[in-house]
PDB file of N, CA, C and O in Angstrom, chain B, residues numbered from 101:
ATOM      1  N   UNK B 101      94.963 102.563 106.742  1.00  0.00           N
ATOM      2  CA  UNK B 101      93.612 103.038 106.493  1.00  0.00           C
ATOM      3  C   UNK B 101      92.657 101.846 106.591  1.00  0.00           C
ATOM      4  O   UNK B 101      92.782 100.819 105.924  1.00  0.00           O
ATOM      5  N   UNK B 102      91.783 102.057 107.399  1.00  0.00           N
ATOM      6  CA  UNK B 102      90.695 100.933 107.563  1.00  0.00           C
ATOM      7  C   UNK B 102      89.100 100.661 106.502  1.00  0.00           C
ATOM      8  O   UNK B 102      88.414  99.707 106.135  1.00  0.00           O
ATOM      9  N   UNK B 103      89.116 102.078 106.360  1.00  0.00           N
ATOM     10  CA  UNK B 103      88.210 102.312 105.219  1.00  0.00           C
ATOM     11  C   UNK B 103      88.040 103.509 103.626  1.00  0.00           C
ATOM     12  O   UNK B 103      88.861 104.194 103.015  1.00  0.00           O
ATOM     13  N   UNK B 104      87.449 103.409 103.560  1.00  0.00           N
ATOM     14  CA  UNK B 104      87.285 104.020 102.056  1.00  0.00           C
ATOM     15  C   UNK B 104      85.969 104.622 101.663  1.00  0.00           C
ATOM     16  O   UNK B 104      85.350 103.781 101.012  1.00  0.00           O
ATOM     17  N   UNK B 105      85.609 105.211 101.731  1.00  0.00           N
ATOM     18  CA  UNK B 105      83.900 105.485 101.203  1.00  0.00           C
ATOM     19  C   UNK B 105      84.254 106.638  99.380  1.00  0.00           C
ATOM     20  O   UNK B 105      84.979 107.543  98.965  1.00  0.00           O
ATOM     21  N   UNK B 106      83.227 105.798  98.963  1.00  0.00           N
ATOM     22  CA  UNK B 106      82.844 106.398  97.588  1.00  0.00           C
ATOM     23  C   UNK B 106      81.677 106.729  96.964  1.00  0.00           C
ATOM     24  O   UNK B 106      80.730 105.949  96.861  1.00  0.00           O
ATOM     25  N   UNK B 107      81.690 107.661  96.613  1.00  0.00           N
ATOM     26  CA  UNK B 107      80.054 108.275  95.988  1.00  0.00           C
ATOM     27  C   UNK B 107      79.998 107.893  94.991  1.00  0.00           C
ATOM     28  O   UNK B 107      80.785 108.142  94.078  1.00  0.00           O
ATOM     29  N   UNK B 108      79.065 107.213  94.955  1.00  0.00           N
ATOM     30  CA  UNK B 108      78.566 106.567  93.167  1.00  0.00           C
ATOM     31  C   UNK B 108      76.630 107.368  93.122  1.00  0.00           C
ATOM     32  O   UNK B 108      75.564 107.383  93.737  1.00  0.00           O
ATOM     33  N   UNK B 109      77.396 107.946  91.790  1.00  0.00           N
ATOM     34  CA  UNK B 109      76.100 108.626  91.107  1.00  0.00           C
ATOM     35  C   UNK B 109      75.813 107.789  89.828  1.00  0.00           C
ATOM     36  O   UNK B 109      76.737 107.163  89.307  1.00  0.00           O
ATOM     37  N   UNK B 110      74.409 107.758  89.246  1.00  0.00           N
ATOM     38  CA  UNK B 110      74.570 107.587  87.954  1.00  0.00           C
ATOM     39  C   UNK B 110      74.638 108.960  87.046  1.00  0.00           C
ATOM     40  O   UNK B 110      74.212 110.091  87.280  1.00  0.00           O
ATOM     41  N   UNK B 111      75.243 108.491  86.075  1.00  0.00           N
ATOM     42  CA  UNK B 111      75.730 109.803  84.829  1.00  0.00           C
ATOM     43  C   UNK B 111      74.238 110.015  84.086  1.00  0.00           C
ATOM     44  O   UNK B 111      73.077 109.608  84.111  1.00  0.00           O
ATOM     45  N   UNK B 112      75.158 110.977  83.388  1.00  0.00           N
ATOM     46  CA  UNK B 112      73.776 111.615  82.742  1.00  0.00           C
ATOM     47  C   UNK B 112      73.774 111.164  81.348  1.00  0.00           C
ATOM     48  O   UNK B 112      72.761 111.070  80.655  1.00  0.00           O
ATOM     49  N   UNK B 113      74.759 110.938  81.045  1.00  0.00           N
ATOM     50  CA  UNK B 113      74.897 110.078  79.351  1.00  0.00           C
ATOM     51  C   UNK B 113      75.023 108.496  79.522  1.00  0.00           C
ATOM     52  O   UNK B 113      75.504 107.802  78.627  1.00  0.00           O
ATOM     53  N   UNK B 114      74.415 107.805  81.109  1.00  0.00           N
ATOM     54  CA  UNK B 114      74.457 106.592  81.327  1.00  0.00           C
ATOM     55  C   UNK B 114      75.408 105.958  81.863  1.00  0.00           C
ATOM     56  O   UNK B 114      76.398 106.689  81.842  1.00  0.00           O
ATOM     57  N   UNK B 115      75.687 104.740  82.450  1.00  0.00           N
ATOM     58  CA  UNK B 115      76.125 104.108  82.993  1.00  0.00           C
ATOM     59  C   UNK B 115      76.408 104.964  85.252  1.00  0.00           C
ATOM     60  O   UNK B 115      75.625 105.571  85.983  1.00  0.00           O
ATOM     61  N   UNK B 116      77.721 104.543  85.431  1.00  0.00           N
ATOM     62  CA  UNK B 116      77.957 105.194  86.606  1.00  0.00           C
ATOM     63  C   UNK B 116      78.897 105.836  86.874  1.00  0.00           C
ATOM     64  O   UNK B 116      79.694 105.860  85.937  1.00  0.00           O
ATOM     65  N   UNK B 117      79.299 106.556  87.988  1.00  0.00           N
ATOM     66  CA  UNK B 117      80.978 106.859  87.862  1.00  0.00           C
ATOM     67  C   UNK B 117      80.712 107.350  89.343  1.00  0.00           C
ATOM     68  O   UNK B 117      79.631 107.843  89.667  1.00  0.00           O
ATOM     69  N   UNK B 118      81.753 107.186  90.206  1.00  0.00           N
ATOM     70  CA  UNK B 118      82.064 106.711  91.851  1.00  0.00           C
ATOM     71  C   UNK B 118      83.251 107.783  91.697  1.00  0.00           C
ATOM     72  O   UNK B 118      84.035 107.859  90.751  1.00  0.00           O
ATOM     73  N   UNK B 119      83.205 108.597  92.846  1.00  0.00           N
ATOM     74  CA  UNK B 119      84.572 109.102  93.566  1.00  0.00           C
ATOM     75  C   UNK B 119      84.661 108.765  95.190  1.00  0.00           C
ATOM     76  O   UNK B 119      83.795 108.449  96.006  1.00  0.00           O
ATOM     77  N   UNK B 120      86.474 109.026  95.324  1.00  0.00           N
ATOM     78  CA  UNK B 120      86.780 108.614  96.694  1.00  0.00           C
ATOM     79  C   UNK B 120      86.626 109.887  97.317  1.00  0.00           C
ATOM     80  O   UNK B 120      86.918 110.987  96.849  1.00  0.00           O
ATOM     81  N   UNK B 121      85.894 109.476  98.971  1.00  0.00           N
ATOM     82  CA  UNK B 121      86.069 111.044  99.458  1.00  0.00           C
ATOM     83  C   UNK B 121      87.695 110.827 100.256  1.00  0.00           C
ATOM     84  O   UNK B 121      88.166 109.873 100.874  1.00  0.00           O
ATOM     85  N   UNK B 122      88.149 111.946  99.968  1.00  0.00           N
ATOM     86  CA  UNK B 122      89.465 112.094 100.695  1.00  0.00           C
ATOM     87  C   UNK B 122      90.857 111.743  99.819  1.00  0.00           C
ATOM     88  O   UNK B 122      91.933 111.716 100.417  1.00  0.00           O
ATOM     89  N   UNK B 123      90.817 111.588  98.990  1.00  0.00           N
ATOM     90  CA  UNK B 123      91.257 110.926  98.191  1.00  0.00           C
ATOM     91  C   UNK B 123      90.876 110.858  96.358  1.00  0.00           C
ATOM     92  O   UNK B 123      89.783 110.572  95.868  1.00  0.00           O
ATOM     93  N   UNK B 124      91.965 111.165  95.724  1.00  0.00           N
ATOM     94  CA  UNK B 124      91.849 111.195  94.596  1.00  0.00           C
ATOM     95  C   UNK B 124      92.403 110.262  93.485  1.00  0.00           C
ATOM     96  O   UNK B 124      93.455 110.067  92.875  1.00  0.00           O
ATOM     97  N   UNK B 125      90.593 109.591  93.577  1.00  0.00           N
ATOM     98  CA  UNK B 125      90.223 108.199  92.825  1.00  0.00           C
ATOM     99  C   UNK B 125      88.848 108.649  92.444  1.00  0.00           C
ATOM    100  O   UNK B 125      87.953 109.221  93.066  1.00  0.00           O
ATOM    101  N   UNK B 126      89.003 108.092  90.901  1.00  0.00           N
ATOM    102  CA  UNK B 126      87.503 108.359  90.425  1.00  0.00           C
ATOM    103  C   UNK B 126      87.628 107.224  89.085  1.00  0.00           C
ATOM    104  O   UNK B 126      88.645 106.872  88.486  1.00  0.00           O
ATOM    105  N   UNK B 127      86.155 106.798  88.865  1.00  0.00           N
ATOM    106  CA  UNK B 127      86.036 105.689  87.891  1.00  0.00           C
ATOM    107  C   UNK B 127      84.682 105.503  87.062  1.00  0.00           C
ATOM    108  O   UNK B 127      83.717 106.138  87.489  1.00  0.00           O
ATOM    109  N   UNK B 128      84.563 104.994  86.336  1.00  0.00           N
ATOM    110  CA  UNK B 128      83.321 105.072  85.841  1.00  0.00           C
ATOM    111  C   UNK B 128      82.995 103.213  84.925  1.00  0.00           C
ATOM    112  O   UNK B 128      83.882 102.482  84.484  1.00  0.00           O
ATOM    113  N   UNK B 129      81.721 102.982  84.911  1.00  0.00           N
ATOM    114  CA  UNK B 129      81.239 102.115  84.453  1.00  0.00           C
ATOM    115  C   UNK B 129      80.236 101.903  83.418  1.00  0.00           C
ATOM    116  O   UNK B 129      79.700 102.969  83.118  1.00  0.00           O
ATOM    117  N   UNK B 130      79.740 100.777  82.684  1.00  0.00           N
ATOM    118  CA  UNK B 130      78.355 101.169  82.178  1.00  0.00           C
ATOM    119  C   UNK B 130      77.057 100.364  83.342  1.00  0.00           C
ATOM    120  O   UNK B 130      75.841 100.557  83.358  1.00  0.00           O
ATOM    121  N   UNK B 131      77.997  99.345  84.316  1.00  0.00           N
ATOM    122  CA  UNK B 131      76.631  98.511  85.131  1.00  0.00           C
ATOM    123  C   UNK B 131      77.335  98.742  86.318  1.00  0.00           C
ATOM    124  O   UNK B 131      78.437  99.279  86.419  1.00  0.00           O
ATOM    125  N   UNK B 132      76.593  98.281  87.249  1.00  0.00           N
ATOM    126  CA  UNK B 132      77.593  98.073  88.732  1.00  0.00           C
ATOM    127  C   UNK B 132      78.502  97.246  89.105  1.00  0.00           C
ATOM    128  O   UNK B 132      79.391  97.622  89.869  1.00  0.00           O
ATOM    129  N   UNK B 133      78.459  96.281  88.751  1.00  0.00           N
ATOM    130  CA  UNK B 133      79.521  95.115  88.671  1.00  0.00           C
ATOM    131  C   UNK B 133      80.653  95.163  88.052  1.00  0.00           C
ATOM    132  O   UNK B 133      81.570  94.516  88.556  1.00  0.00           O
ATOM    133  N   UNK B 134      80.868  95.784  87.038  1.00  0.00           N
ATOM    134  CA  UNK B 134      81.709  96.313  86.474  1.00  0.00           C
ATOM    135  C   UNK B 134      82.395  97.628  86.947  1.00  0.00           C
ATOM    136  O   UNK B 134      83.609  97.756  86.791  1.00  0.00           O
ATOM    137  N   UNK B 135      81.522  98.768  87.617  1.00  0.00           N
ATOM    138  CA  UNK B 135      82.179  99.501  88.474  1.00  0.00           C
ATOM    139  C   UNK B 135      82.595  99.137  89.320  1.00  0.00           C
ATOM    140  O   UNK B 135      83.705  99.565  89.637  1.00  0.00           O
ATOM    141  N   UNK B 136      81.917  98.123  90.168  1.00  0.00           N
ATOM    142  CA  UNK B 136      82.600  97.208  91.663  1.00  0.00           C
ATOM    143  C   UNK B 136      84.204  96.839  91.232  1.00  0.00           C
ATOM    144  O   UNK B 136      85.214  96.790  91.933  1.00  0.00           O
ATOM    145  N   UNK B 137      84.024  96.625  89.925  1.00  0.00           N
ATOM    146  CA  UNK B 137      85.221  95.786  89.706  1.00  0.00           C
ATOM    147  C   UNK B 137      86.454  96.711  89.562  1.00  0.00           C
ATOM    148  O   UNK B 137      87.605  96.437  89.901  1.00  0.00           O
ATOM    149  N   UNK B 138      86.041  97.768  89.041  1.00  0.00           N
ATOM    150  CA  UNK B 138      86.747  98.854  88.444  1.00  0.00           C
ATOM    151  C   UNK B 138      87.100 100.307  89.961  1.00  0.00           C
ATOM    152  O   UNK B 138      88.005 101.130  89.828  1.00  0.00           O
ATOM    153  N   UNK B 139      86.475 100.284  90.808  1.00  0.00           N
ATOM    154  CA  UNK B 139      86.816 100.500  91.935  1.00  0.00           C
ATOM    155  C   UNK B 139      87.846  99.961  92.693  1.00  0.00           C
ATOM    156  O   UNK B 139      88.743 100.465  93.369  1.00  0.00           O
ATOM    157  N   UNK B 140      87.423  98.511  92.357  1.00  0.00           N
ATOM    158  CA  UNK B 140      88.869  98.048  93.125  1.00  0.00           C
ATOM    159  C   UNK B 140      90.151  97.957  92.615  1.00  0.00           C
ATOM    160  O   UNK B 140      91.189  97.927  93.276  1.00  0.00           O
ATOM    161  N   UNK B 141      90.035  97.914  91.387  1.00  0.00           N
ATOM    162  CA  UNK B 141      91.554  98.006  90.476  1.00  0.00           C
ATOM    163  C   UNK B 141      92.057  99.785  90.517  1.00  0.00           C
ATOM    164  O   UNK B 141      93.182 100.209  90.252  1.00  0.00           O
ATOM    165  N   UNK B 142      91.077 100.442  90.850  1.00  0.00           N
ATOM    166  CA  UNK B 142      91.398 101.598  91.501  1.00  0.00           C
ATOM    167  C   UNK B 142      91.909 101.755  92.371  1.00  0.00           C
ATOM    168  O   UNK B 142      92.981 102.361  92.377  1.00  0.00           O
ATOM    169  N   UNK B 143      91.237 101.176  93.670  1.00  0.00           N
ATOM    170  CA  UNK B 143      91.980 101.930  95.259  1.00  0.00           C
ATOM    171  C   UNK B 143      93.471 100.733  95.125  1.00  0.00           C
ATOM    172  O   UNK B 143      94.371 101.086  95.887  1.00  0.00           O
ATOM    173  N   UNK B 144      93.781  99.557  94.370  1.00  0.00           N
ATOM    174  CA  UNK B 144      94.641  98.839  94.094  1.00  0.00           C
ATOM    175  C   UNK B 144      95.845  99.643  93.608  1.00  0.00           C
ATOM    176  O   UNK B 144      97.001  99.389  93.946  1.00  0.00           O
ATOM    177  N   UNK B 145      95.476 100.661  92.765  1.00  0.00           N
ATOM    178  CA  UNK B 145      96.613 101.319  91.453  1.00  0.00           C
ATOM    179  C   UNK B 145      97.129 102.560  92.564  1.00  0.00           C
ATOM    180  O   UNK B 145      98.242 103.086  92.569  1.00  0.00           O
ATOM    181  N   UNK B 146      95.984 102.856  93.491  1.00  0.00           N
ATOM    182  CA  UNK B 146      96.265 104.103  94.343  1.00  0.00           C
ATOM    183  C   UNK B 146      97.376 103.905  95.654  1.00  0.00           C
ATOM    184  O   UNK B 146      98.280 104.642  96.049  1.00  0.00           O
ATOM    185  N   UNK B 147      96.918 102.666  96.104  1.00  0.00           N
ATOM    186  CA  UNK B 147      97.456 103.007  97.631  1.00  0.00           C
ATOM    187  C   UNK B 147      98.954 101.888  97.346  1.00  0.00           C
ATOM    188  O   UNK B 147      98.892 101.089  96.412  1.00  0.00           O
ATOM    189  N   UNK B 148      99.722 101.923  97.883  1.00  0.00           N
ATOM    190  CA  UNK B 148     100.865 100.573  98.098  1.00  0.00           C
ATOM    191  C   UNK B 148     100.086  99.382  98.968  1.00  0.00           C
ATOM    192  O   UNK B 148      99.228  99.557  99.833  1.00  0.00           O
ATOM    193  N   UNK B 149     100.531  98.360  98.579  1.00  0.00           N
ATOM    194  CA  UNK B 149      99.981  96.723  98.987  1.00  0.00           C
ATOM    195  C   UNK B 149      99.905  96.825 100.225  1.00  0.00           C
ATOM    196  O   UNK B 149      99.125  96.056 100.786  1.00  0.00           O
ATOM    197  N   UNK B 150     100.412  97.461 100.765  1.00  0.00           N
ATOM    198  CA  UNK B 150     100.384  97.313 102.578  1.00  0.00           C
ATOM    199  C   UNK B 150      99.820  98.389 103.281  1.00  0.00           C
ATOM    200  O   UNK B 150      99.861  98.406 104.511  1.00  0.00           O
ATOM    201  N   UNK B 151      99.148  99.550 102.444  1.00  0.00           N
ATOM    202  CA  UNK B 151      98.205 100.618 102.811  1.00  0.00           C
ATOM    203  C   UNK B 151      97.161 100.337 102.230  1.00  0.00           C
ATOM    204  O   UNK B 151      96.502 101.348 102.473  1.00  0.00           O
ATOM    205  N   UNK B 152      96.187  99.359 101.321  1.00  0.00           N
ATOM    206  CA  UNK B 152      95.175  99.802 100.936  1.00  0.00           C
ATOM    207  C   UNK B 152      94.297  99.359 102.300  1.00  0.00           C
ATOM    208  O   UNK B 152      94.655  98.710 103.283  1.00  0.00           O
ATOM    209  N   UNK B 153      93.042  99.950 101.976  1.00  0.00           N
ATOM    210  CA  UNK B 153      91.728 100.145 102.796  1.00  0.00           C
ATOM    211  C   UNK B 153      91.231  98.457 103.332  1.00  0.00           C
ATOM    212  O   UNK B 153      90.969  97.484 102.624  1.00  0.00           O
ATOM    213  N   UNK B 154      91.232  98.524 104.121  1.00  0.00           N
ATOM    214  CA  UNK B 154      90.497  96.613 104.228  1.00  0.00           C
ATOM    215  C   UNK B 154      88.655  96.639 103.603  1.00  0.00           C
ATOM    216  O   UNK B 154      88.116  95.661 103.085  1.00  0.00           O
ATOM    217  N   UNK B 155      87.914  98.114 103.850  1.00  0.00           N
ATOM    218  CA  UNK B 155      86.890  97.881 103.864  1.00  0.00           C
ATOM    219  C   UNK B 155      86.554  98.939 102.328  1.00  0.00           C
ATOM    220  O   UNK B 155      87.159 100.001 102.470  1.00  0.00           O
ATOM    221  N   UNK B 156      85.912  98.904 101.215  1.00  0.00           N
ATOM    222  CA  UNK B 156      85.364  99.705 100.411  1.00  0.00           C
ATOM    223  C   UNK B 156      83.952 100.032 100.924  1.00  0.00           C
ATOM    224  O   UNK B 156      83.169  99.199 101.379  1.00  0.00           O
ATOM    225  N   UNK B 157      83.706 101.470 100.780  1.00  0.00           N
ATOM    226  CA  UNK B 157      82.615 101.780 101.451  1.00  0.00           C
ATOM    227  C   UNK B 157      81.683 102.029  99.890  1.00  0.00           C
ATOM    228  O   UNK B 157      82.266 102.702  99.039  1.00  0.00           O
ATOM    229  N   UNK B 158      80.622 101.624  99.632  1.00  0.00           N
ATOM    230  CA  UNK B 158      79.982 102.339  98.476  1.00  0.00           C
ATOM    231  C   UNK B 158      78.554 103.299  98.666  1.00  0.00           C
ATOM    232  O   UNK B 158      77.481 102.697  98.692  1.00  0.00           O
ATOM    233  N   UNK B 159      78.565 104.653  98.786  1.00  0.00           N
ATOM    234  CA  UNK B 159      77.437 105.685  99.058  1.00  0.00           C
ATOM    235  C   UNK B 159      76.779 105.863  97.801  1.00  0.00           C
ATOM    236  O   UNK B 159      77.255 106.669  97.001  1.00  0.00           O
ATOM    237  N   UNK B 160      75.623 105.138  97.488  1.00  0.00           N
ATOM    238  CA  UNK B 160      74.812 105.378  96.407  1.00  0.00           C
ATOM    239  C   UNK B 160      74.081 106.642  96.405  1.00  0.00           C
ATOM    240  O   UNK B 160      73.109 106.606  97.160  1.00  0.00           O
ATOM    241  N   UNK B 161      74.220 107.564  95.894  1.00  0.00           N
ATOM    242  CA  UNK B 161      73.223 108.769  95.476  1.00  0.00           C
ATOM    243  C   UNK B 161      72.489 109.225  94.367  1.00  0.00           C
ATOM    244  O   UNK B 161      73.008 109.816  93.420  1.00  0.00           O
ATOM    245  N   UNK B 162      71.123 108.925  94.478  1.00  0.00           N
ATOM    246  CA  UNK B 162      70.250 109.344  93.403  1.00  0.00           C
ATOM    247  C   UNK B 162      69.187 110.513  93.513  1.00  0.00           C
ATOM    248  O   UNK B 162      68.406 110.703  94.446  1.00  0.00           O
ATOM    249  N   UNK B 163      69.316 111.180  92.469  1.00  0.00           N
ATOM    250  CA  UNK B 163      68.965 112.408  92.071  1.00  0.00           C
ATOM    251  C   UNK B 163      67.145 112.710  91.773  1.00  0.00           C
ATOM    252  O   UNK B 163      66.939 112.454  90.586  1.00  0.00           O
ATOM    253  N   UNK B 164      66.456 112.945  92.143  1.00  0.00           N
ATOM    254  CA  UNK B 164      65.147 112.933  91.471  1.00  0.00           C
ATOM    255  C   UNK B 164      64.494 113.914  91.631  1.00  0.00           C
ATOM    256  O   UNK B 164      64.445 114.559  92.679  1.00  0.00           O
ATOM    257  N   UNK B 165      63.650 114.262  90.172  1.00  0.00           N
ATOM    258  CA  UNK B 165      62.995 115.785  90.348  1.00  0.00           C
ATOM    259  C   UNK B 165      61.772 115.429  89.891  1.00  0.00           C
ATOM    260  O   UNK B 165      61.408 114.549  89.112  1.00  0.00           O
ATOM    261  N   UNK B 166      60.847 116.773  90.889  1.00  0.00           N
ATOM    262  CA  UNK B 166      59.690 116.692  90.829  1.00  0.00           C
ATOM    263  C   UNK B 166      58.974 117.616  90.287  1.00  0.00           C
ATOM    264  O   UNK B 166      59.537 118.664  90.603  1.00  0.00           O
ATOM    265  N   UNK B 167      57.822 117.922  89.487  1.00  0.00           N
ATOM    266  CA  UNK B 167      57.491 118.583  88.913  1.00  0.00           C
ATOM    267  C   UNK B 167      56.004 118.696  89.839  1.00  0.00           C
ATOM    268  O   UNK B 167      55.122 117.978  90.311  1.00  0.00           O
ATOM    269  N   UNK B 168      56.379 120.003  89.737  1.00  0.00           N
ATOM    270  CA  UNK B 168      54.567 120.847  90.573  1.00  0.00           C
ATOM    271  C   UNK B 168      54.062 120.975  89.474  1.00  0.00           C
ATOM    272  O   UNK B 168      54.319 121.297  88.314  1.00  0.00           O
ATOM    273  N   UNK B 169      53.124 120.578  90.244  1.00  0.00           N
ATOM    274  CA  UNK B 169      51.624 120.501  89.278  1.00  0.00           C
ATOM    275  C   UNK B 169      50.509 121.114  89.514  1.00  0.00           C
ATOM    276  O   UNK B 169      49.550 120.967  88.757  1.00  0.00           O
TER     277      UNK B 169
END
């Protein structure tokens, strides 16, 4: 596998939490750096040493609502 892509949302009670598409890996943080970190000890725990991903993909998605006025 050459890559990896993951959706990182922020939560609604704070911090973040990232899933893998294709793949079932999911993680959560309270900052990003700490999810960065925690992603990778993820796709680490998931794949065997000689299958993981060379590239982590990270898809930030944020949510925003608008109120008519």
């Amino acid at each position: 596998m050459e890559e990896i892509i993951f959706v990182v949302e922020e939560s609604p009670d704070g911090g973040y939490f990232a899933r893998a598409l294709g793949n079932s890996i999911f993680t959560d943080a309270d900052n990003i750096p700490e999810l960065k970190d925690n992603i990778r000890d993820a796709v680490k725990c998931h794949f065997e040493p000689n299958e993981e991903p060379k590239i982590i993909n990270l898809h930030f998605v944020k949510n925003e609502m608008l109120a008519i006025a």
